[in-house]
C-alpha positions in Angstrom: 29.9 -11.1 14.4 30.6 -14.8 13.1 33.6 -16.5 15.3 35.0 -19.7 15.3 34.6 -20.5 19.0 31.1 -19.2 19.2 29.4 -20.3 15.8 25.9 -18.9 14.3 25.1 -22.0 11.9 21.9 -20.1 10.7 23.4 -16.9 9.3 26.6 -19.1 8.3 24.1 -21.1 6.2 22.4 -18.3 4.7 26.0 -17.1 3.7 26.5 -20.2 1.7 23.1 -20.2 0.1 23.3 -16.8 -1.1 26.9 -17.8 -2.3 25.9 -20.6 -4.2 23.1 -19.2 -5.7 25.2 -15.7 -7.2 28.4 -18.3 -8.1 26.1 -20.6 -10.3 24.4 -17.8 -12.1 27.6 -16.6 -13.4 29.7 -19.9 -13.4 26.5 -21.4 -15.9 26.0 -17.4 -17.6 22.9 -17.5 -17.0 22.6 -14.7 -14.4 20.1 -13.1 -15.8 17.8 -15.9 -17.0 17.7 -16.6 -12.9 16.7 -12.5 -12.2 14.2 -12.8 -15.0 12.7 -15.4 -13.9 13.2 -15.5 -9.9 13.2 -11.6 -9.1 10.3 -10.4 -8.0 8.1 -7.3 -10.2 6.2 -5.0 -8.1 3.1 -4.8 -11.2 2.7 -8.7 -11.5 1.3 -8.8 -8.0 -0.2 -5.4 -7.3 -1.6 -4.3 -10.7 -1.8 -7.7 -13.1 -2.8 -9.9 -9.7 -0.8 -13.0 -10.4 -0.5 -14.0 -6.8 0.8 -17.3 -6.9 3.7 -16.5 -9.2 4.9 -13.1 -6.8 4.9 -14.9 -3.6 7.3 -17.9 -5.4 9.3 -15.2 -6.5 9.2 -12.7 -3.8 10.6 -15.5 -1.5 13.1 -16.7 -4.4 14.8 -12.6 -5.1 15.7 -12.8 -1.3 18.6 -15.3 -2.6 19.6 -13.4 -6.2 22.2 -10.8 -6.4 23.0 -8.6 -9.3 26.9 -8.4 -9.2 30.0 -8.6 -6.9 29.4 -5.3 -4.9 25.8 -6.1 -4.3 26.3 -9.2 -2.8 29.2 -8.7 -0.7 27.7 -5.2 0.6 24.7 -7.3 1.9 26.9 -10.6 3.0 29.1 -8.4 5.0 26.2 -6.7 6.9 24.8 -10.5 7.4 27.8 -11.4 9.0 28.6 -8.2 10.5 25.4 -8.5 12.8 23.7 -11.6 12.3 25.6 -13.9 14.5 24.7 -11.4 17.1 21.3 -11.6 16.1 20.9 -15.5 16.0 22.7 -16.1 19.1 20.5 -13.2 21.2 16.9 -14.5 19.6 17.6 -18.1 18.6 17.6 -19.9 15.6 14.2 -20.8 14.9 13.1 -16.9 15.5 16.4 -15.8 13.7 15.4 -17.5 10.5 11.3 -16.3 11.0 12.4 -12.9 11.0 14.9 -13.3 8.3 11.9 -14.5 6.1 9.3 -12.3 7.1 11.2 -9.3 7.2 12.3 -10.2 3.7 8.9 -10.6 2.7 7.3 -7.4 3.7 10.5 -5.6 3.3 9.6 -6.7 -0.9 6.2 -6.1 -0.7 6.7 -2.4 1.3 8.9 -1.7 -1.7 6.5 -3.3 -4.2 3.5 -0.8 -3.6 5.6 3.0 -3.4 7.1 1.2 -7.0 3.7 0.1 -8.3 1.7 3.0 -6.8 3.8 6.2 -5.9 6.9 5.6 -8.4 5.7 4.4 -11.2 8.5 1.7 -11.3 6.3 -1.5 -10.7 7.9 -2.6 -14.0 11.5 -2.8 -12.3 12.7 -6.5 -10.9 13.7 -6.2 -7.1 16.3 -9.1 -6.2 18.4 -9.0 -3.0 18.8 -10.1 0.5 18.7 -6.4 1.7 14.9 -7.2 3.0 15.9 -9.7 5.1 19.5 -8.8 6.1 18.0 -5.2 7.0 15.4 -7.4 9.9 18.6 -8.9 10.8 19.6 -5.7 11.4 16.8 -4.8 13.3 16.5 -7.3 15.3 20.3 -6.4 16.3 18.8 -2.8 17.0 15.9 -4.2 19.3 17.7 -6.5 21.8 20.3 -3.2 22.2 22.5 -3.3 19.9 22.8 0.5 18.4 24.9 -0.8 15.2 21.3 -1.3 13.8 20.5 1.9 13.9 23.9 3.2 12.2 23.0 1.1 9.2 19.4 3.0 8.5 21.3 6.5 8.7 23.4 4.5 6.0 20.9 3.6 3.7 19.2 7.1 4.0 23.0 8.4 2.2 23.0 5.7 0.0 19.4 7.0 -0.7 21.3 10.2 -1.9 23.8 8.8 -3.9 21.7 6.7 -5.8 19.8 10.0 -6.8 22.8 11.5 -7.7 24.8 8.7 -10.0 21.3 7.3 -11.3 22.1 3.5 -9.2 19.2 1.4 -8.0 18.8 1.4 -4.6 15.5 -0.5 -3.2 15.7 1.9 -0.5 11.9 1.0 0.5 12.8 -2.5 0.5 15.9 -1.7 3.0 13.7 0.4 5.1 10.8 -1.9 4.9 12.6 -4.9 6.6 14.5 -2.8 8.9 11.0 -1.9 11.0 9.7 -5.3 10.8 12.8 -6.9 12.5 12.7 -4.1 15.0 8.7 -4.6 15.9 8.8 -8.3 15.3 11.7 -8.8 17.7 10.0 -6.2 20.1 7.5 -8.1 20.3 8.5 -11.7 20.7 10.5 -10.1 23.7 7.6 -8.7 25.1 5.6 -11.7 24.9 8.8 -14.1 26.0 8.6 -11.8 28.9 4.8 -12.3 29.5 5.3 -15.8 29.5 7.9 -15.4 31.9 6.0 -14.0 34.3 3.0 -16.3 34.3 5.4 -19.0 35.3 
């Protein structure tokens, strides 16, 4: 967790970002000109093949929210683990893994919707990608928090079934494997590294 004698500037400044981002969308009403625009959709890049446009937008939904609850659920697991996280990988790795893990967490999501689900159509924004390789990174150097939070999103899984709420489960679980392989192995090869010297 974040604390005032031990600071994690990375996940601090991801905070503020993602802040900054959701509070001029509403401040300027025009919340959903930025999802339209900025969220990414599954069919663009998978069945229409406008690659350019997807990746600029894949990056840019990391940083939109839909509402109050979805942002604060996802800042308060950034906090929760990621100054953990930054301060046991470092920052540069920290904010790799952030990206990448929001990345493939987007596209893991983007082919069940486009392929499997039919649901290509449907714009995925959210930090829950990223924020869930945060959490796997937490999960890989030990911490078993990280592992709490997937057994979470499998029952959020359920309730979303049940009161018909989008939940980009794939997305979640997508981002939560890279950060735990992708840390695994930067240990590993840390570790190699070491032992040449």
């Amino acid at each position: 967790m974040l604390r005032l004698g031990n600071p994690a500037p990375i996940t601090l400044g991801l905070v503020i970002v993602n802040i900054i981002v959701f509070a001029y969308g509403i401040l300027s009403n025009s919340q959903n000109y930025i999802i339209s625009h900025y969220g990414f959709m599954p069919d663009q890049l998978f069945r229409y093949h406008q690659t350019a446009d997807s990746v600029l937008k894949i990056f840019t939904s990391m940083f939109i929210h839909a509402g109050i609850a979805h942002i604060a659920f996802n800042l308060f697991a950034l906090v929760y683990m990621g100054g953990f996280a930054e301060r046991a990988l470092g920052k540069g790795r920290y904010i790799l893994v952030y990206i990448i893990a929001g990345i493939c967490g987007a596209l893991f999501h983007g082919v069940i919707a486009s392929y499997l689900l039919a649901e290509g159509q449907a714009v995925l924004i959210g930090a829950s990608g990223a924020i869930s390789g945060i959490l796997g990174i937490s999960a890989a150097m030990g911490d078993i928090r990280g592992y709490y939070w997937l057994a979470i999103q499998v029952l959020y899984v359920f309730i979303g079934s049940v009161t018909s709420i989008s939940i980009a489960f794939a997305a979640h679980v997508g981002g939560f494997v890279v950060g735990l392989v992708f840390t695994k192995f930067l240990i590993d090869l840390e570790r190699q590294k070491r032992m040449r010297y």
